[in-house]
DOVEXFI-298204 format. One record per residue (C-alpha): x, y, z. Coordinates in pm, 1 decimal, decimal comma, padded with zeros to 6 digits. Layout:
% DOVEXFI-298204
+----------+----------+----------+
:       xx :       yy :       zz :
+----------+----------+----------+
:        X :        Y :        Z :
...
+----------+----------+----------+
This chain:
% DOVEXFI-298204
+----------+----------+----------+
:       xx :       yy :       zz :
+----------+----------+----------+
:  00000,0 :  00000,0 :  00000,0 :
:  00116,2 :  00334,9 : -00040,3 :
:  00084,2 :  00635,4 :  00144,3 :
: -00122,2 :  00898,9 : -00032,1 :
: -00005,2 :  01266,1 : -00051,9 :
: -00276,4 :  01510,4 :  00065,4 :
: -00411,5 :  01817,6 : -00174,4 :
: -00402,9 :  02138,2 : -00074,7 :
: -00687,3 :  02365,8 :  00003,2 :
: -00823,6 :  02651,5 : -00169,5 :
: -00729,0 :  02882,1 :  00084,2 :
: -00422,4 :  02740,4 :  00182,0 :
: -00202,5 :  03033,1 :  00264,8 :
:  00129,2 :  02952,3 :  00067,1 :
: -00122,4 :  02937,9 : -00277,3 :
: -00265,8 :  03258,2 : -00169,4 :
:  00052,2 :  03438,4 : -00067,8 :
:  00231,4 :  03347,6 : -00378,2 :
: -00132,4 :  03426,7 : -00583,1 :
: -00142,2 :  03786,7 : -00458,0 :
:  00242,0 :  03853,7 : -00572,8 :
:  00127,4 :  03673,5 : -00909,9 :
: -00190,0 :  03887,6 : -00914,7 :
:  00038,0 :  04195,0 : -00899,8 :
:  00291,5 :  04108,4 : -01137,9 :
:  00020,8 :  04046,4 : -01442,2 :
: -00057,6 :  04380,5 : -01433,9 :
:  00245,6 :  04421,7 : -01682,1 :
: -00001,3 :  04449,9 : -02001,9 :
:  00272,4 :  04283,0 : -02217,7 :
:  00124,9 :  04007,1 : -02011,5 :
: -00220,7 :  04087,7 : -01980,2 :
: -00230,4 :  04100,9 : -02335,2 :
: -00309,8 :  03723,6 : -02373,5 :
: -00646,2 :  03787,7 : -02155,0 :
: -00807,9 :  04079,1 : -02411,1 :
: -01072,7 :  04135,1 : -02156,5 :
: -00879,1 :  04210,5 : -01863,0 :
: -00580,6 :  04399,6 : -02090,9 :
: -00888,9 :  04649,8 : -02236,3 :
: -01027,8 :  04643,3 : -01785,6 :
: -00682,7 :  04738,5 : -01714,7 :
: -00620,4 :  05024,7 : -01973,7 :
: -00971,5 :  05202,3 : -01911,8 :
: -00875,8 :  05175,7 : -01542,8 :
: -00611,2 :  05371,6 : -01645,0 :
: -00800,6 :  05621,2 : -01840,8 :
: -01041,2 :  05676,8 : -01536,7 :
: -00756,0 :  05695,9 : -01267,2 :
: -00648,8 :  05986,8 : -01495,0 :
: -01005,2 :  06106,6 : -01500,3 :
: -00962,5 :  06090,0 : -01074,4 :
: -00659,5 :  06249,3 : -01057,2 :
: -00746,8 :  06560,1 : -01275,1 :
: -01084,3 :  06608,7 : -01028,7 :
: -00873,3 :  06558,1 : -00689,7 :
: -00631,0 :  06834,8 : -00847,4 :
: -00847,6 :  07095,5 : -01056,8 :
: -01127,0 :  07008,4 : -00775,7 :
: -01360,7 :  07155,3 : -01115,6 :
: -01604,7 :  06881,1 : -01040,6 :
: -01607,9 :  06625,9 : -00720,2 :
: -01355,6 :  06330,3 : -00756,7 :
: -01587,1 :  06105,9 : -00601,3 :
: -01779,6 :  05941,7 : -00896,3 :
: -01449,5 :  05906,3 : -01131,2 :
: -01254,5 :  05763,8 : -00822,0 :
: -01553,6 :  05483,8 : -00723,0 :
: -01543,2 :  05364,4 : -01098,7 :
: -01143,9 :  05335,2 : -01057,4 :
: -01190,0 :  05194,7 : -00778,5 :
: -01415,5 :  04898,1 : -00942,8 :
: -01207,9 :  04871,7 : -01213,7 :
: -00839,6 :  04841,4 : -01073,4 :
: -01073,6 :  04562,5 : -00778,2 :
: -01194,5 :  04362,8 : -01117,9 :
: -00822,4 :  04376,1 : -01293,9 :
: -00654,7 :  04269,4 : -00952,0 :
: -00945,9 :  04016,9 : -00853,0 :
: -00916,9 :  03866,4 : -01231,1 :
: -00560,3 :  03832,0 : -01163,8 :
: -00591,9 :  03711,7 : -00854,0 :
: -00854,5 :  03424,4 : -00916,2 :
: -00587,8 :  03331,1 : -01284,4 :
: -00333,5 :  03263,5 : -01008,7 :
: -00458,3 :  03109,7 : -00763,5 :
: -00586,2 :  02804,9 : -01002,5 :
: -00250,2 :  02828,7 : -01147,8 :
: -00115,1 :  02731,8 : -00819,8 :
: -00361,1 :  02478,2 : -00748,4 :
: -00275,0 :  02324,6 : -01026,4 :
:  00070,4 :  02336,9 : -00993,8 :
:  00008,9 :  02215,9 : -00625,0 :
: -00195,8 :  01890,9 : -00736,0 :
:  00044,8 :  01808,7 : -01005,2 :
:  00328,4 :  01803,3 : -00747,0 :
:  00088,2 :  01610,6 : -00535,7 :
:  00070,7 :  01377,3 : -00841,4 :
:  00462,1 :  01329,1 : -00905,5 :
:  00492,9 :  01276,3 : -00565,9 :
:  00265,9 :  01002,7 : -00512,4 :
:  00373,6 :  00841,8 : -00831,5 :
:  00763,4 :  00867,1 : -00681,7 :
:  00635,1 :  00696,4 : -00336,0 :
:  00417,0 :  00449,8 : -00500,4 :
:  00501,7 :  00065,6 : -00472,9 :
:  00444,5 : -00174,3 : -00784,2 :
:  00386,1 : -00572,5 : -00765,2 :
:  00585,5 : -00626,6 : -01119,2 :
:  00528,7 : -00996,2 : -01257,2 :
:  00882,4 : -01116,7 : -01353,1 :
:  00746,1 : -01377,4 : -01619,9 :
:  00387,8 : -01271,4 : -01708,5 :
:  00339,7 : -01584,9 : -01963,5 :
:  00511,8 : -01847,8 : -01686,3 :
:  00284,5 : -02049,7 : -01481,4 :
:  00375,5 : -01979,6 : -01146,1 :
:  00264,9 : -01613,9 : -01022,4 :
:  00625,3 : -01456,4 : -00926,1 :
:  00595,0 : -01098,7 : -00814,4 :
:  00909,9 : -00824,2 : -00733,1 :
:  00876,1 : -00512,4 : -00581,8 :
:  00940,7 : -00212,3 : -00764,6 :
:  00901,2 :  00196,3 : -00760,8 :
:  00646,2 :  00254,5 : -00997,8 :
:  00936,9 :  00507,4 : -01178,1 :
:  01074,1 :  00188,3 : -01279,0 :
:  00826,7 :  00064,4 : -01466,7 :
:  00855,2 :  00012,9 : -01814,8 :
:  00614,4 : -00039,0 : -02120,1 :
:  00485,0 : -00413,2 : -02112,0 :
:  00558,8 : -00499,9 : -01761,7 :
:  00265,1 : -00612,7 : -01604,0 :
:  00179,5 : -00611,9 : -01253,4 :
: -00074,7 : -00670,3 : -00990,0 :
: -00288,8 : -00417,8 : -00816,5 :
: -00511,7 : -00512,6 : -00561,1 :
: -00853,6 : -00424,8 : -00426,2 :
: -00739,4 : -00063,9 : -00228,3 :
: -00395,2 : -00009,8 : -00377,3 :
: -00296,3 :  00258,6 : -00620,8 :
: -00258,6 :  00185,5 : -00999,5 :
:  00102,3 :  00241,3 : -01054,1 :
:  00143,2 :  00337,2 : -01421,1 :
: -00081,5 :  00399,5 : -01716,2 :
: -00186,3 :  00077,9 : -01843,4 :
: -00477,2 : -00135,4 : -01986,6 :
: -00651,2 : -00420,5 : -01788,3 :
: -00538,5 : -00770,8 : -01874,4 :
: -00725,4 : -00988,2 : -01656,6 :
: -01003,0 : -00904,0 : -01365,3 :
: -01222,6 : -00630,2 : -01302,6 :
: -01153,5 : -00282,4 : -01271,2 :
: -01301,4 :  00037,5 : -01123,0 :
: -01099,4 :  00348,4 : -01083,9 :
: -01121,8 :  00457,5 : -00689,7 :
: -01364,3 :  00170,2 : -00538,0 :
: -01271,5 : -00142,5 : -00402,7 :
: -01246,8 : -00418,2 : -00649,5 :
: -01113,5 : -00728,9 : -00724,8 :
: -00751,7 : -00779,7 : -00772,2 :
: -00620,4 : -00692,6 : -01108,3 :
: -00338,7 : -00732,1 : -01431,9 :
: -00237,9 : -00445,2 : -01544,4 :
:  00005,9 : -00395,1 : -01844,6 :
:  00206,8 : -00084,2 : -01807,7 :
:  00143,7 :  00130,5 : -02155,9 :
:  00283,0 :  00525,7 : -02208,9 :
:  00298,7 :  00755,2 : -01975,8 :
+----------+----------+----------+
């Protein structure tokens, strides 16, 4: 059996740290540029913080309608941002999760599929290669990307015990 690695949270506070540096660093529009909604958010932010600072100074007309649309706009550019990296590091968080599962995880290899008697070794699943075939049973992780040889199969409930041929990752 192997010991499973646990997902982070949504909230979890190195994601969101390293999210709100993210969030502030994609305000570079040579980045924003790949999002055209946010990029055209971001530049008529910057066209109404303009608007905001020419009422604060001239004090012509009161600052306090151009500075609440500013205001909305620079909190929809920074949330956008925000939200774009915090899956990002979800993501990147669950596929380390992955790789590090996969590097812990224990394989029953057959040594002589074709040979009557059922001799097993234990491997790391990284040293699997395409057509070894092993055995997973009812509980266990499946090692490597494979196709079922003999038994039944069902992805995350208890089954019965299982061939497995190892195919590309």
């Amino acid at each position: 059996m192997s010991t499973k690695a646990k997902a982070k949270g949504l909230f979890d506070p190195t994601i969101v740290r390293k999210a709100a540096l993210d969030a502030l660093r994609k305000l570079d529009p040579r980045k924003l540029a790949r999002n055209p909604v946010i990029f055209v958010t971001e530049a008529v932010s910057l066209v109404v913080t303009g608007f905001f600072i020419r009422d604060c100074v001239t004090g012509e007309v009161s600052p306090l309608f151009s500075g609440q649309i500013a205001f909305w706009l620079w909190f929809t550019v920074l949330f956008a941002n925000f939200a774009e990296a915090v899956a990002e590091g979800r993501g990147k968080a669950q596929a380390d999760t992955l790789r590090k599962s996969r590097t812990n995880l224990h394989a029953n290899r057959y040594v002589d599929y074709n040979a009557l008697g059922e001799v097993l070794q234990g491997v790391n699943a990284l040293d699997l290669r395409v057509g070894d075939v092993v055995l997973v049973k009812a509980g266990e992780m499946i090692p490597s990307y494979g196709e079922i040889l003999e038994g039944l199969a069902s992805v995350n409930r208890v089954g019965d015990n299982r061939r497995v041929r190892a195919g590309d990752p």
